[in-house]
C-alpha positions as CSV (number, residue, x, y, z in Angstrom):
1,X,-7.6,7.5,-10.5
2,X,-4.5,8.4,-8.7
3,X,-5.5,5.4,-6.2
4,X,-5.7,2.6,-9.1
5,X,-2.0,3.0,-9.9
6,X,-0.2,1.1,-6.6
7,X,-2.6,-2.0,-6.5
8,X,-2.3,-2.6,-10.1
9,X,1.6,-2.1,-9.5
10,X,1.5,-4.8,-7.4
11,X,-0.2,-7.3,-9.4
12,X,1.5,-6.7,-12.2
13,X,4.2,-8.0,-10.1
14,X,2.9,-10.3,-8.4
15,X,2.0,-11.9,-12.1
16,X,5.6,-11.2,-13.4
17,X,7.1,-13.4,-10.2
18,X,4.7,-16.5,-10.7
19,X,5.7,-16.2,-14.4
20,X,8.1,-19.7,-14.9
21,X,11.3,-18.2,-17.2
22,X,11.5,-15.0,-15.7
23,X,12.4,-12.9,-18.5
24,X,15.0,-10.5,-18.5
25,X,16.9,-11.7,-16.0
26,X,20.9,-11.0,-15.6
27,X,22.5,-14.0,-14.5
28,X,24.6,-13.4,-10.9
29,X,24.0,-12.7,-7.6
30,X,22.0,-9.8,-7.7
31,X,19.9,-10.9,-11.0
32,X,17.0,-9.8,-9.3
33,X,17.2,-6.4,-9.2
34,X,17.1,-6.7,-13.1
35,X,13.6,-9.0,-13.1
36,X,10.0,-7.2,-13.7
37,X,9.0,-8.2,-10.5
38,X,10.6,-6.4,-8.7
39,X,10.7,-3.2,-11.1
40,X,6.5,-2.9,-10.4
41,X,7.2,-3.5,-6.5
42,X,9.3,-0.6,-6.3
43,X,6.6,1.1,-8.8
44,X,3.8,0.2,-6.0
45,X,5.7,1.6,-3.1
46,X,6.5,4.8,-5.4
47,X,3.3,5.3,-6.4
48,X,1.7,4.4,-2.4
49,X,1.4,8.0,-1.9
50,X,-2.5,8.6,-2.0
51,X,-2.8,5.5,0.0
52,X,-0.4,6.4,3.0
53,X,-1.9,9.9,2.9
54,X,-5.7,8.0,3.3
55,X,-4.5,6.2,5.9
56,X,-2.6,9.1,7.7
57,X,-6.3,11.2,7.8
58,X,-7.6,7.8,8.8
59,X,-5.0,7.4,12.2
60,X,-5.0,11.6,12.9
61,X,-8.5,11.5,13.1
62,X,-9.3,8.4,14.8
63,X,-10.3,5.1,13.7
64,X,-14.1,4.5,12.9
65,X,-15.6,1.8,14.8
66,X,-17.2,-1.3,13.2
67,X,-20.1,0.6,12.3
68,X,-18.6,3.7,10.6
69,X,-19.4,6.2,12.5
70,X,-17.3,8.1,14.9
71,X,-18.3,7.1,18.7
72,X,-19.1,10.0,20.6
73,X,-16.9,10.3,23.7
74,X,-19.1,11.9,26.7
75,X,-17.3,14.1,29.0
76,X,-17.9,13.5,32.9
77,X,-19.2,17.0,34.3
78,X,-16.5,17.9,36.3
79,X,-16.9,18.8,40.7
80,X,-16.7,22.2,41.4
């Protein structure tokens, strides 16, 4: 569950900028900071926790190959 919350963040605002009227905008140069839009994209990138922890495992333990499995790196015997 604690995955679900940043991707549905982001739709949400994705949705709320293709909206024509934004709604509750303040007029002025930085109206936009008031706009739901960009309220859930800060949510997202709040809530982008689990994700970035995934994908830290993902890069500390190497990247899978296409398959999914791990390749095996073979070690050259070395000269005595």
């Amino acid at each position: 569950m604690e995955f679900a919350a940043a991707p549905i963040f982001l739709l949400m605002g994705f949705i709320a900028y293709l909206q024509p009227p934004p709604l509750c905008t303040a007029p002025g140069e930085f109206g936009f900071l008031s706009s739901m839009w960009f309220m859930y994209g800060v949510m997202s990138v709040v809530h982008a926790g689990p994700w970035l922890s995934l994908a830290w495992q993902q890069v500390k333990n190497g990247t899978p190959s296409r398959s999914g499995h791990k390749q095996d790196h073979v070690q050259k015997p070395s000269e005595p």
